[in-house]
C-alpha positions in Angstrom: 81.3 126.3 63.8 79.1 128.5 65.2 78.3 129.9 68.9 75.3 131.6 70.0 75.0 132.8 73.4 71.8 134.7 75.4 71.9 135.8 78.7 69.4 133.4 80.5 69.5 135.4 84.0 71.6 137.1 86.3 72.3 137.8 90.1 74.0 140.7 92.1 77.3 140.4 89.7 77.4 136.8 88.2 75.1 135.8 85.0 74.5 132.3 83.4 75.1 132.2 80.2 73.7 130.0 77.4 75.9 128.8 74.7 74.7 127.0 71.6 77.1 125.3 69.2 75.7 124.8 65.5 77.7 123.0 63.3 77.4 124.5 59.4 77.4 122.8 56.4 78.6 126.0 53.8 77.6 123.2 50.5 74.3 122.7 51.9 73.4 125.5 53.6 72.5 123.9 57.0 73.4 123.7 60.5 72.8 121.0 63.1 73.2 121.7 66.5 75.6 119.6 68.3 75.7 121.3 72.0 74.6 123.5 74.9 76.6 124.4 77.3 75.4 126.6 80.4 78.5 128.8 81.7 78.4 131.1 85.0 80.3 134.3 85.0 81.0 137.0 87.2 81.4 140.8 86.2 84.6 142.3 87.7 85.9 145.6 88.1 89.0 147.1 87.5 90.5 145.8 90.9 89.1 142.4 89.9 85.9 142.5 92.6 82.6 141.1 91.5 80.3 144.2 90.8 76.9 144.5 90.0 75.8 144.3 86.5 72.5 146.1 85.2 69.3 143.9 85.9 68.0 142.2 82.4 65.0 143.8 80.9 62.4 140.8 80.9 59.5 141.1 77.7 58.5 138.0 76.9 56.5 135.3 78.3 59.7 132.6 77.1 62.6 135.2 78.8 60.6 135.1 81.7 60.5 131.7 81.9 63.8 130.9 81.1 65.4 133.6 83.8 63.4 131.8 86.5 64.9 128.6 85.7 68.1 130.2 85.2 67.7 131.4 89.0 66.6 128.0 90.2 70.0 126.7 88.4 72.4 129.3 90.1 70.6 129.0 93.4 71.3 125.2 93.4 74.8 125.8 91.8 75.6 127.9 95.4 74.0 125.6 97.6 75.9 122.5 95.7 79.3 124.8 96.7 78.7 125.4 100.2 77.4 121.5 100.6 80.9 120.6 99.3 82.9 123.1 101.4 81.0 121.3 104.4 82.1 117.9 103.6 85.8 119.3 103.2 
């Protein structure tokens, strides 16, 4: 099994993070993906408060594209949360 993950954007202190699995044949010498996973985490510092993390450095046209969608996710992620503490 192997994992492969890329920073796809970040915020103030919390970052999505995309996560590939690859499953490896070692006799034939390929892999085949079998997931994605998107995961959301949130830098801490020693007191174990969010804290900001350095701001990603953005070259290509495809990073570019995937850290706006990456912000569209996170930004629906939050408004999902507070919609739910409403209902509660």
């Amino acid at each position: 099994m192997i994992l492969n993950a890329r920073l796809n954007a970040i915020r103030k202190s919390s970052m999505e993070i995309e996560v590939k699995v690859e499953a490896e044949d070692l006799i034939a010498g390929t892999r085949t993906l079998t997931g994605t996973a998107l995961v959301t985490s949130v830098a801490l510092d020693e007191d174990g408060r969010p804290t900001p993390v350095p701001k990603l450095v953005l070259k290509t046209k495809e990073e570019k594209q995937r850290f706006a969608q990456g912000i569209k996710r996170m930004n629906q992620r939050i408004k999902e949360k507070k919609r739910n503490k409403v209902r509660k």
